[in-house]
C-alpha positions as CSV (number, residue, x, y, z in Angstrom):
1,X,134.9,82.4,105.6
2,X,138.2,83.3,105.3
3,X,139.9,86.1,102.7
4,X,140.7,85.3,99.3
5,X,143.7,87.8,99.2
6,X,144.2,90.5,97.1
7,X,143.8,89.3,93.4
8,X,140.5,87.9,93.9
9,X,138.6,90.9,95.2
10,X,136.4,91.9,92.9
11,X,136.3,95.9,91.8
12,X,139.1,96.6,93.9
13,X,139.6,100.2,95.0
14,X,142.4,101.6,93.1
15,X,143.7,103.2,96.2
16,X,144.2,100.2,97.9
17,X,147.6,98.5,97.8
18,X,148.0,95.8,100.5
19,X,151.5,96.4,101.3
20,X,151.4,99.5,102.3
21,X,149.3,97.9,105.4
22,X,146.6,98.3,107.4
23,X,143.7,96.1,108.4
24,X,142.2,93.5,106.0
25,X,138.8,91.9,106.2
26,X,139.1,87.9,106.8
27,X,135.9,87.0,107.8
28,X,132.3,87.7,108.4
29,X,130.1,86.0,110.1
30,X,126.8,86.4,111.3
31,X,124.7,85.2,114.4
32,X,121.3,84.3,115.3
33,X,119.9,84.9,119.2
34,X,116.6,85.8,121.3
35,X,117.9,86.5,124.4
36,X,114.9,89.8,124.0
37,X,112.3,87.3,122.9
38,X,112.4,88.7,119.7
39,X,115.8,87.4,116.9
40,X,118.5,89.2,116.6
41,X,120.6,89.0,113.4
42,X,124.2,90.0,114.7
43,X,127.3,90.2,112.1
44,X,131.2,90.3,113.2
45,X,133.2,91.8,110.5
46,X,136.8,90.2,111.9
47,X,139.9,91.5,110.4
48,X,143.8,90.0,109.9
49,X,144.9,92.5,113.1
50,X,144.8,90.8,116.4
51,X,141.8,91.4,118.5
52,X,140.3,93.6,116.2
53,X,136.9,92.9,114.8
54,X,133.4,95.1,114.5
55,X,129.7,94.4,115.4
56,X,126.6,95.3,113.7
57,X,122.7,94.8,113.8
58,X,120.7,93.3,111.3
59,X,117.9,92.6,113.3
60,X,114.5,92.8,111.1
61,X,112.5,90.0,113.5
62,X,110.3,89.2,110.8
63,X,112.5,88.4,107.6
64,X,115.6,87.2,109.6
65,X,116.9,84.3,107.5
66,X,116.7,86.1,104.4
67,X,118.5,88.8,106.5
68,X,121.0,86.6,107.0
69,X,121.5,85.0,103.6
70,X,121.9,88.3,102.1
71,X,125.1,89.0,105.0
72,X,126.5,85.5,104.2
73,X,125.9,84.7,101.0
74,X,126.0,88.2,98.9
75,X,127.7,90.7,101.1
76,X,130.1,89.2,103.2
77,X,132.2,87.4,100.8
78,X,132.6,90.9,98.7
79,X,134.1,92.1,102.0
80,X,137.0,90.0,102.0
81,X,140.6,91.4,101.7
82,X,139.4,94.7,101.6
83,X,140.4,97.7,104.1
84,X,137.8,98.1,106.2
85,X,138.7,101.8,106.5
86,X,136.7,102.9,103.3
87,X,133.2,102.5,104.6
88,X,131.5,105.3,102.2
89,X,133.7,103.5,99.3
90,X,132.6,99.9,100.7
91,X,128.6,101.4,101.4
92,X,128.4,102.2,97.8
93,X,130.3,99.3,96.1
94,X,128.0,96.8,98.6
95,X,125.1,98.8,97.8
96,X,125.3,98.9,94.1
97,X,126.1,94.9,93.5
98,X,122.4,93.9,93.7
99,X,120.7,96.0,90.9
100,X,117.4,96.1,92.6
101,X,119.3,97.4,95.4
102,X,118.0,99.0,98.3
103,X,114.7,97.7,100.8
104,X,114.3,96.5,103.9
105,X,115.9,93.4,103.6
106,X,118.9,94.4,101.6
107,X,119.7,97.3,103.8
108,X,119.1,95.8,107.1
109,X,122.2,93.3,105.8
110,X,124.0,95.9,104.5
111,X,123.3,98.0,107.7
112,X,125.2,95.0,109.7
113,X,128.6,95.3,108.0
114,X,128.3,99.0,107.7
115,X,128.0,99.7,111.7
116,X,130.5,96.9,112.2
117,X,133.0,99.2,109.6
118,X,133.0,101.7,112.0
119,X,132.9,100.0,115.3
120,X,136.3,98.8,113.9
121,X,137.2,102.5,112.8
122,X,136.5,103.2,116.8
123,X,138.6,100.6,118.1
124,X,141.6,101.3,115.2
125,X,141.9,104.9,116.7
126,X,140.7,104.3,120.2
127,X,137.8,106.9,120.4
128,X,134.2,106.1,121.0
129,X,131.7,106.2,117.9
130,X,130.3,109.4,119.2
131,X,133.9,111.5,118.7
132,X,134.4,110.2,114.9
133,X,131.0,111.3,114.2
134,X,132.5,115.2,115.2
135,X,132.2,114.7,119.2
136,X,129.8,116.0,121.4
137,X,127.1,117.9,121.4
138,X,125.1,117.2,124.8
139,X,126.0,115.8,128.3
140,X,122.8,112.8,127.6
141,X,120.5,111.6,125.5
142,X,117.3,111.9,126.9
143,X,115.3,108.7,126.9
144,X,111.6,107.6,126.8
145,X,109.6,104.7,127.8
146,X,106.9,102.7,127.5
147,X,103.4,102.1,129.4
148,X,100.4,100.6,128.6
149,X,97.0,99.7,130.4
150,X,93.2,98.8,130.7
151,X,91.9,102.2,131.6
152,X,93.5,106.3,132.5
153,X,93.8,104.9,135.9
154,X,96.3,102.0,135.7
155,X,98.4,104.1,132.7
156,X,98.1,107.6,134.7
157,X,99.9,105.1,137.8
158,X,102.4,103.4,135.5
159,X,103.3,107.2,134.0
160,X,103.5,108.4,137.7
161,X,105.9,105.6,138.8
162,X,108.2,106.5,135.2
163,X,108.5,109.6,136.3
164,X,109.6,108.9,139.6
165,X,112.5,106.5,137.8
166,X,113.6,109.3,136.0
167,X,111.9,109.5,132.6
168,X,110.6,112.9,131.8
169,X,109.2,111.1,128.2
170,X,107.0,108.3,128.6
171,X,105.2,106.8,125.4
172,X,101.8,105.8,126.5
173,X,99.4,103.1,124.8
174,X,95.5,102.6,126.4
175,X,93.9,99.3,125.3
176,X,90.5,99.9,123.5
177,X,87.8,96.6,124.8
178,X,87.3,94.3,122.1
179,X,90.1,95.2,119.7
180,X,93.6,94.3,118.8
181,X,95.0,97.2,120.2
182,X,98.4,97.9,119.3
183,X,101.3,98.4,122.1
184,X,98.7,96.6,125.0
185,X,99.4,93.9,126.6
186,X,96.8,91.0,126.6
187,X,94.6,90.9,129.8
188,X,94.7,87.1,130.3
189,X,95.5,84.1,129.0
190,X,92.3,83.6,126.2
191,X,93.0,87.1,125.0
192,X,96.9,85.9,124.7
193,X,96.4,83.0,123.0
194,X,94.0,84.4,120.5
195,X,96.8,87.0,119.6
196,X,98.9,84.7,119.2
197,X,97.3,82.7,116.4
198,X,96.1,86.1,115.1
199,X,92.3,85.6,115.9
200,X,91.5,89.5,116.9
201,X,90.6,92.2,114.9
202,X,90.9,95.4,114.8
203,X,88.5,98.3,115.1
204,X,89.3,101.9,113.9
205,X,86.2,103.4,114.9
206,X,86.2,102.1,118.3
207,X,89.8,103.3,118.7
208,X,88.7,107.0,117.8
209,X,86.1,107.0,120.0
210,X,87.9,105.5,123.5
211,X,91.7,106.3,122.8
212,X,92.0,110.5,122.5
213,X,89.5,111.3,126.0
214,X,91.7,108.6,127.6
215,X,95.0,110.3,126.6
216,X,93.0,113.7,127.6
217,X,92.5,112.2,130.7
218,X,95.8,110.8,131.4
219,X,97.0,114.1,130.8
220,X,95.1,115.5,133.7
221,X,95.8,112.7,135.9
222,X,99.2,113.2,135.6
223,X,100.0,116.9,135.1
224,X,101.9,119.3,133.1
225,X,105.6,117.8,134.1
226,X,106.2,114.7,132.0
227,X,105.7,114.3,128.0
228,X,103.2,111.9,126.6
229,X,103.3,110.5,123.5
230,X,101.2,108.3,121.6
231,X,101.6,105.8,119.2
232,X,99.2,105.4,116.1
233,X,101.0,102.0,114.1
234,X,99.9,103.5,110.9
235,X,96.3,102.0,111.3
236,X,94.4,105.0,110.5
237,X,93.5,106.3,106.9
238,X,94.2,110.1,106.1
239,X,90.8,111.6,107.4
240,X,91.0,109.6,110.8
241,X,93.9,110.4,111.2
242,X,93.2,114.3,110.9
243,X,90.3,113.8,113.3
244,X,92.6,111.8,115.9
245,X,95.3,115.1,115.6
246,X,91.7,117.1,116.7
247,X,90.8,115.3,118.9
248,X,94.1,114.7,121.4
249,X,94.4,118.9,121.2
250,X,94.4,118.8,125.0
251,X,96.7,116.0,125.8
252,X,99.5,118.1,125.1
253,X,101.2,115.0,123.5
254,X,105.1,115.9,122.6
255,X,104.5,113.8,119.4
256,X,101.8,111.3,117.4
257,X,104.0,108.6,116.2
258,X,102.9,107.2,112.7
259,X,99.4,108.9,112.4
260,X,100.0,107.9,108.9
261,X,101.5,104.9,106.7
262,X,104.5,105.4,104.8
263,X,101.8,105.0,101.5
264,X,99.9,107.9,102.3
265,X,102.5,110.3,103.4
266,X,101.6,113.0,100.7
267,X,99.0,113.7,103.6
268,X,101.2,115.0,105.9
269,X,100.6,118.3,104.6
270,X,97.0,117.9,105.4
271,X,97.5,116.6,108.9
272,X,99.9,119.7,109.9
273,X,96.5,121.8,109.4
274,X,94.2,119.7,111.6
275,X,95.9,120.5,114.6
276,X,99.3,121.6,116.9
277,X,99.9,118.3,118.1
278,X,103.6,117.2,116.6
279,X,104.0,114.5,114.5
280,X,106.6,111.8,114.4
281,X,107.4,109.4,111.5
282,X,110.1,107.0,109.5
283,X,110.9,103.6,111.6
284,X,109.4,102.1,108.0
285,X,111.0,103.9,106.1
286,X,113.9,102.1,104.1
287,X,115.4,105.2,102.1
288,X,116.6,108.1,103.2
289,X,115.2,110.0,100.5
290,X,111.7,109.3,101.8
291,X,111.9,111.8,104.0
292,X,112.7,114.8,102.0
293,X,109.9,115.8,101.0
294,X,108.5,115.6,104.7
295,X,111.7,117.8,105.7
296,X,111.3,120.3,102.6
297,X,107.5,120.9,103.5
298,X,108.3,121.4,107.5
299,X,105.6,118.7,107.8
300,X,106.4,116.3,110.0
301,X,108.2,117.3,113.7
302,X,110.2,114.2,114.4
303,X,112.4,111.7,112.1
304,X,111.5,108.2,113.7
305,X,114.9,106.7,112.1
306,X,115.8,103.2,112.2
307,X,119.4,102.9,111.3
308,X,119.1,98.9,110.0
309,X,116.3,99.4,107.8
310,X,117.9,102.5,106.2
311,X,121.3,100.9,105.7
312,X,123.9,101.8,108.6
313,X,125.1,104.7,110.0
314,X,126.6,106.0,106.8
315,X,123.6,106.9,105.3
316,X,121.9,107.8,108.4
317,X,124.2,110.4,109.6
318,X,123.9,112.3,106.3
319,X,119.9,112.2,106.9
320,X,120.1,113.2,110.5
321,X,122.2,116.3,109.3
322,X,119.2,117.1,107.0
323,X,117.1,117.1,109.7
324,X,119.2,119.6,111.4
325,X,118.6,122.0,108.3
326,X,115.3,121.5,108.1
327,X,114.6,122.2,111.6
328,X,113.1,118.7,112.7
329,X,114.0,116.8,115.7
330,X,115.6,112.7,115.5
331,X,113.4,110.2,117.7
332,X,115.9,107.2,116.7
333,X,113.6,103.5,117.0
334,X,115.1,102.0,119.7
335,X,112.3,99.3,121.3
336,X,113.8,95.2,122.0
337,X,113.9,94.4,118.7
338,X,117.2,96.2,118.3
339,X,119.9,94.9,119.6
340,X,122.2,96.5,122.3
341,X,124.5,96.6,119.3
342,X,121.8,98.8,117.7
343,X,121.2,101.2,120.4
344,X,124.9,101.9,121.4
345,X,124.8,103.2,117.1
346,X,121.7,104.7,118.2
347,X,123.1,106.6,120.9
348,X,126.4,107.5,119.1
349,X,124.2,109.9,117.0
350,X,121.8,111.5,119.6
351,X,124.8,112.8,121.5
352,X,126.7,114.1,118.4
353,X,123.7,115.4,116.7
354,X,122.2,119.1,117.6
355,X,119.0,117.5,115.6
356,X,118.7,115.2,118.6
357,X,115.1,115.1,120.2
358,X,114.2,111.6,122.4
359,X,115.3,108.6,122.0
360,X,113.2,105.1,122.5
361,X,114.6,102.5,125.2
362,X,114.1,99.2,125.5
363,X,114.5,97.9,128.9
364,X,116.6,94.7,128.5
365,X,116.1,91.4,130.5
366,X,119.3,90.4,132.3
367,X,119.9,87.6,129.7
368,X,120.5,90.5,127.0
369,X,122.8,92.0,129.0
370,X,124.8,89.3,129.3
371,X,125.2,88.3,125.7
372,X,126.0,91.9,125.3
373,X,128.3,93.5,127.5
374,X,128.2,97.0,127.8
375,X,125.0,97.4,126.1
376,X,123.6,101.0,126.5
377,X,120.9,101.2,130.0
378,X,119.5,104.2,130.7
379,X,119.7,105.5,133.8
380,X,116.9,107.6,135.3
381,X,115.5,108.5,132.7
382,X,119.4,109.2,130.0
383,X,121.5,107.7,128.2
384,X,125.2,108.9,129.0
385,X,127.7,107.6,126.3
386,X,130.6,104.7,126.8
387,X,134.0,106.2,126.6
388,X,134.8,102.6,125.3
389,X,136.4,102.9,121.6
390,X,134.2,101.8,118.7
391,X,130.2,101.1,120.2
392,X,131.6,99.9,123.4
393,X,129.3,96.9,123.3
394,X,130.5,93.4,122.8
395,X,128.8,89.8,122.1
396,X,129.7,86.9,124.1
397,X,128.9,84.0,121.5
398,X,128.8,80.9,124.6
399,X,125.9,83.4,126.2
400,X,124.2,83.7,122.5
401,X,123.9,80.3,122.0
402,X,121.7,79.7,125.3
403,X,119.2,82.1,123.5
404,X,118.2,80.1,120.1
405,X,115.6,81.5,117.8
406,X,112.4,80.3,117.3
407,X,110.8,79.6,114.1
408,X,110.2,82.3,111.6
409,X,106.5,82.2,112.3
410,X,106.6,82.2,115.8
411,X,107.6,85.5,115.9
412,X,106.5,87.3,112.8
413,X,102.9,86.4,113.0
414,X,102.3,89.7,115.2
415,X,102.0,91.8,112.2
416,X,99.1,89.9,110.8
417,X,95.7,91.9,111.5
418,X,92.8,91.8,110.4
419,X,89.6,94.4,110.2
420,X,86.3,94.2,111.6
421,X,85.1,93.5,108.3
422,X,87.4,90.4,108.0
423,X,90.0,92.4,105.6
424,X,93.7,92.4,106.1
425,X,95.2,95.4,108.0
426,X,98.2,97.2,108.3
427,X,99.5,95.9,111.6
């Protein structure tokens, strides 16, 4: 894709005259890997300067080549022979030229060239993300991560040897018998390969009755010295939700993660008066402005923010200053369906932010790392920033390409879920 030049960009900014110079845009391009497992969709915004070029993640595993399209097809070529300087000009002009603008889709793609706009603002004055977004504000970002298991024993172990690593926050999952059970790992190979066609259901009732004692008695298996926290997947309605807050009093969890759907949020208020336990929410969430309400009612503890879904840093940094106002806490999504070049964004805000809370971590196979160099690992238990310019992670394309994607529904077929009762379920 190379840049039309000047006359042929279409709305141009009226502040932007090529010769006084600066970078132009000359290509994007986007590229498709799994060296997670899951696809990533990863976009290089290159410009006309040598060398200089920015990387962003559109990774949505389930709607990927649509993802993709919308980069290549729509957004990309609008980019070309602009400055890449303007990013709020070049957020709102991309935003804007698709009328029904705005979703998932749309803003993971837009996301893509808006991270990689200022990975190359970074690099052009040689400062790490973190010190254009107004420097720092801790030494770390603290990081969490995740077990799961059979019974209290096996999980209490498993948050016993996190701790040991380093992690004061560990996100725990217990597997409820004879359920799909969300954030468990499959106990052998029949249970594997009847998730993987989708052949399990899923039992709310049996999950309220096994899953809060368990957390109570992880709790007391492991003591007052590490956080807990527990994540619902939005598969409750509104009253078992408020019994679930109730119930998992005495866990002590440092936050319920998604207790409720994005649909049913105007319950919130409702589940802030069932219990203490805090409440976490928003890695659905595809507009900023969803979470206002949550933040002008003090209902909900943590923001759950997933910069690709709500359109790139630009939009996100606004919302996370909100959240400072409004006296809630960021918990940025950060599990191995984004992308190094996703978490190195993702870390860029939680040191610069006084809103910061926890972030998620992934813990990378070796074959991620080496498609991404300098991807973000924490280390016991923290995330310390690069003091690379830009994100400080790269993408080695010969590495990428060892690491195809699958089929679309090879991948995306985890979200289908059905009830006991045979009816389709939120997954």
């Amino acid at each position: 894709m190379e840049s039309p030049g000047h006359a042929a960009v279409l709305a141009p900014a009226p502040w932007d005259v090529p010769s006084v110079g600066g970078a132009r845009v000359t290509g994007v391009r986007t590229f498709l890997c799994a060296p997670q497992g899951c696809p990533y969709v990863i976009t290089r915004v290159e410009t006309d300067q040598p060398g200089l070029y920015g990387l962003g993640c559109a990774s949505d595993p389930q709607r990927t080549l649509a993802i993709r399209s919308v980069v290549d097809d729509y957004l990309g070529p609008m980019l070309l022979g602009r400055d890449p300087a303007d990013i709020e000009d070049l957020h709102r002009l991309l935003l804007n030229s698709g009328y029904w603008r705005g979703g998932s889709i749309a803003n993971n793609a837009l996301a893509a060239i808006d991270v990689a706009l200022w990975d190359i603002k970074g690099k052009v004055a040689g400062l790490p993300l973190y010190q254009l977004l107004g420097g720092r504000a801790r030494e770390y970002a603290e990081a969490y991560t995740h077990v799961d298991g059979v019974d209290v024993d096996e999980v209490a172990d498993l948050v016993l040897a996190a701790r040991d690593r380093g992690y004061r926050h560990v996100r725990v999952q217990l597997a409820v018998p004879g359920t799909d059970t969300y954030g468990t790992a499959p106990t052998d190979e029949r249970q594997a390969e009847r998730r993987r066609m989708r052949r399990e259901s899923w039992d709310s009732l049996a999950y309220l009755r096994h899953v809060p004692p368990a957390l109570v008695a992880v709790r007391d298996r492991v003591g007052p010295d590490v956080e807990l926290l527990h994540d619902a997947h939005e598969r409750m309605t509104p009253a078992q939700a408020r019994q679930f807050v109730r119930a998992v009093e005495d866990a002590r969890l440092y936050f319920l993660e998604d207790a409720l759907a994005p649909e049913d949020a105007a319950h919130f208020p409702g589940l802030r008066t069932a219990g203490s336990t805090p409440v976490a929410v928003g890695e659905l969430y595809a507009d900023v402005a969803q979470y206002l309400p949550l933040l002008e009612q003090r209902v909900i503890d943590y923001a759950r923010i997933r910069i690709p879904t709500l359109g790139g840093l630009t939009p996100t940094r606004k919302l996370v200053a909100a959240c400072e106002l409004f006296g809630v806490r960021t918990a940025p999504h950060g599990p191995g369906d984004v992308s190094p070049v996703g978490q190195a964004a993702n870390v860029a805000l939680d040191i610069s932010s006084p809103a910061f809370g926890v972030q998620e971590a992934a813990t990378f196979r070796d074959a991620t790392l080496e498609v991404f160099p300098g991807a973000p690992v924490p280390v016991a238990g923290r995330f310390h920033p690069s003091p690379a310019p830009g994100l400080g992670v790269d993408f080695d394309e010969s590495a990428a390409r060892r690491h195809p994607v699958t089929a679309p529904l090879d991948h995306d077929r985890w979200a289908l879920l059905r009830a006991t009762d045979g009816s389709a379920h939120r997954p």
